[in-house]
C-alpha positions in Angstrom: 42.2 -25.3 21.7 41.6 -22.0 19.7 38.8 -19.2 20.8 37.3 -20.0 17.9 36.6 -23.7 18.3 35.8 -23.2 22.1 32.9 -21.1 20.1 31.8 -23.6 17.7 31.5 -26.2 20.5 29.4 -23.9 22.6 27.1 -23.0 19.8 26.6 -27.1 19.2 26.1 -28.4 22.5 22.6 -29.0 21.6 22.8 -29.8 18.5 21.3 -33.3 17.6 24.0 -34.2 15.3 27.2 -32.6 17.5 25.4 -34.9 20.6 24.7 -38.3 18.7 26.7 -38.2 15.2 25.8 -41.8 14.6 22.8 -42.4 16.0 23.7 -44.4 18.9 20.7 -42.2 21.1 18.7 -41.2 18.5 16.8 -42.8 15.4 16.2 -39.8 13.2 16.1 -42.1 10.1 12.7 -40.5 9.1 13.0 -37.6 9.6 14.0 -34.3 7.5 17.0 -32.4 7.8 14.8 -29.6 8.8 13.0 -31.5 11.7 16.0 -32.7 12.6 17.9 -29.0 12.7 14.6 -27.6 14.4 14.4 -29.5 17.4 18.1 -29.0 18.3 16.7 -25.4 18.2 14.0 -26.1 20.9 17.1 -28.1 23.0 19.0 -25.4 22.4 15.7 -22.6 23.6 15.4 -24.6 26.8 19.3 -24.4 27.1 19.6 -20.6 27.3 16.5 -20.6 29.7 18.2 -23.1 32.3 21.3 -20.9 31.6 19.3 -18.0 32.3 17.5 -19.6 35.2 21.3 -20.5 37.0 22.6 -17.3 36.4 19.7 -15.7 38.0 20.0 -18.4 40.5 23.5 -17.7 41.0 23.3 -13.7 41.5 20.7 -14.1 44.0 22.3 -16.6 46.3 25.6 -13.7 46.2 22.7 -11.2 47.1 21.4 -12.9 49.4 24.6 -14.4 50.9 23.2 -17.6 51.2 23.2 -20.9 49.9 20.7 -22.7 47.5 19.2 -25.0 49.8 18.5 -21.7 51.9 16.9 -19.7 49.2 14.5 -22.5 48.1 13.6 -22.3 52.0 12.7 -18.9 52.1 10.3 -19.1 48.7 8.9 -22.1 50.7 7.9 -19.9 53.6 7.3 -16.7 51.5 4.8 -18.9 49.5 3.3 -20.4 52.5 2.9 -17.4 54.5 1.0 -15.6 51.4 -1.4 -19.4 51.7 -1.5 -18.4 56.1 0.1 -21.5 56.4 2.2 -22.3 59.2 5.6 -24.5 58.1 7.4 -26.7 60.4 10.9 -28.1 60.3 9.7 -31.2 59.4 7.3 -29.7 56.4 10.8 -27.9 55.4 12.8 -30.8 55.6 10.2 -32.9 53.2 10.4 -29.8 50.3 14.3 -29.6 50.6 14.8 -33.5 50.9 17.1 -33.5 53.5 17.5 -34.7 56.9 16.6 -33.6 60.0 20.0 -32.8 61.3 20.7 -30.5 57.9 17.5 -29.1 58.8 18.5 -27.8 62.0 21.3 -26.7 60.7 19.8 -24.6 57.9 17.7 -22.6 60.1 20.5 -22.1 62.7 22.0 -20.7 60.1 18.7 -18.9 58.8 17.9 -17.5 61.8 21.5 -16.5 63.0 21.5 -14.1 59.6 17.8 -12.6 60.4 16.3 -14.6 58.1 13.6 -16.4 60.2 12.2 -16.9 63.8 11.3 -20.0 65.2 8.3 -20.1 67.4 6.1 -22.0 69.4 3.5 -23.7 67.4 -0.2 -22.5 68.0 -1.6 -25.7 67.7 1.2 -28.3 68.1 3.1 -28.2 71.2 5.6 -30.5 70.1 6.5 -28.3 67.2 7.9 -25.0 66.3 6.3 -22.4 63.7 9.3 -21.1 61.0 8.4 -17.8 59.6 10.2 -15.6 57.4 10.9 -12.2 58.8 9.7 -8.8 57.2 13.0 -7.6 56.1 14.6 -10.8 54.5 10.8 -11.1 52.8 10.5 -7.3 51.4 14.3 -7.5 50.0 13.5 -11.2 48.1 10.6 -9.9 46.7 12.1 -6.7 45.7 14.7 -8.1 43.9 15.0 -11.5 43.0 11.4 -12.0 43.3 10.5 -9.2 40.8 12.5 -10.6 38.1 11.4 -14.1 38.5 7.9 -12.8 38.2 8.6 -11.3 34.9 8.2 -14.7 33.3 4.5 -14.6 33.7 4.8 -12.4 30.7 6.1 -14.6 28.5 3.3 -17.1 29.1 1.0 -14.3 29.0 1.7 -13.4 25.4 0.9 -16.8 24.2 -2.9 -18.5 23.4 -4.4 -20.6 25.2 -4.1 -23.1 22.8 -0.2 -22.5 22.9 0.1 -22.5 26.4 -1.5 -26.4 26.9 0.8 -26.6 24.0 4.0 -25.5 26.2 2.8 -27.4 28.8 2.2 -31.0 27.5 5.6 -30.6 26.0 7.3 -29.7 29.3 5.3 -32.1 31.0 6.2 -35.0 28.6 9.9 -33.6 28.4 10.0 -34.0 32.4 8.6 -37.4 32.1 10.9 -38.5 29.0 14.5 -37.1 32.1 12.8 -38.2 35.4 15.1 -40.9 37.2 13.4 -44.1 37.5 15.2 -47.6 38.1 18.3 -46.8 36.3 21.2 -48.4 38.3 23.7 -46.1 37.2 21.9 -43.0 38.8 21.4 -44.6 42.2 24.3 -46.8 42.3 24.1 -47.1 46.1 20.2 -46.9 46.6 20.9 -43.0 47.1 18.2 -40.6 47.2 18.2 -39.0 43.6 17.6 -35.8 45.6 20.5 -33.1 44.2 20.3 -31.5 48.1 21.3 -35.0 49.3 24.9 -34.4 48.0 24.6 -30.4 48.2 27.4 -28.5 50.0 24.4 -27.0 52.1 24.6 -29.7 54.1 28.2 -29.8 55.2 
């Protein structure tokens, strides 16, 4: 294949026609060649954003030097410390979907790199108190944090009419993907969790 038709592909991927030349997916009998080319722009929008998003993703997991399940643990506990909420194993193991084993394991591994601390629980004896520790918090926040945050300007420059706008359509577009009863996604009666089959829990 030549560099120039590895280019043409990339800059179709999302385009209506490229995905469904005959309409097997998609009825777009009536519609207009312009609605048609217009919404493979908004796939392609959201494209470059999830792009963006993985990337970013990506970069601060090698920053970091830890694994995806393991950052979304720390935002957990960054987000519920900033609430004064104390999180529990079992409260991290119901955001991550995982199991209690993986569990342990992540914060072994959390707490082996400075990460956390695991204390007693003031209230539950039976449980222990994860909290993220100052260093681990200030570099996150610093970094990978500060850039995330820069999306709130994005939404900021829009109305408010735009923004309920924005977000029936991502609402509806999450409906529209969301895994339901089809067989071929849970072929096994899996959890359709993505950390279920992540290498964070090897």
């Amino acid at each position: 294949m030549s560099e120039s038709t590895g280019n043409t592909t990339a800059a179709s991927l999302y385009s209506v026609d490229s995905n469904d030349p005959t309409s097997q997916l998609i009825d777009r009998s009536g519609m207009s060649r312009e609605e048609v080319l217009q919404i493979g722009e908004v796939m392609g929008a959201l494209g470059r954003l999830r792009d963006a998003e993985q990337r970013l993703s990506a970069a601060s997991q090698r920053y970091m030097k830890l694994g995806r399940s393991d950052m979304r643990a720390l935002h957990y506990l960054i987000v519920a410390e900033h609430q004064q909420e104390i999180v529990t194993p079992s409260a991290i193991a119901s955001h991550l979907s995982i199991s209690s084993a993986s569990t342990t394991k992540l914060l072994d591994r959390l707490e082996s790199g400075g990460h956390i601390t695991r204390e007693k629980h003031p209230s539950d004896r039976r449980a222990l108190a994860i909290r993220v520790t100052e260093e681990t918090r200030e570099s996150a926040t610093q970094t990978v944090g500060r850039l995330q945050a820069k999306r709130f300007h994005a939404a900021a420059r829009l109305t408010p009419e735009e923004r309920e706008t924005v977000i029936h359509f991502l609402d509806d577009m999450t409906d529209q993907i969301t895994i339901r009863s089809e067989a071929w996604a849970n072929p096994d009666g899996a959890s359709d969790s993505v950390e279920s089959t992540s290498d964070d829990e090897a």
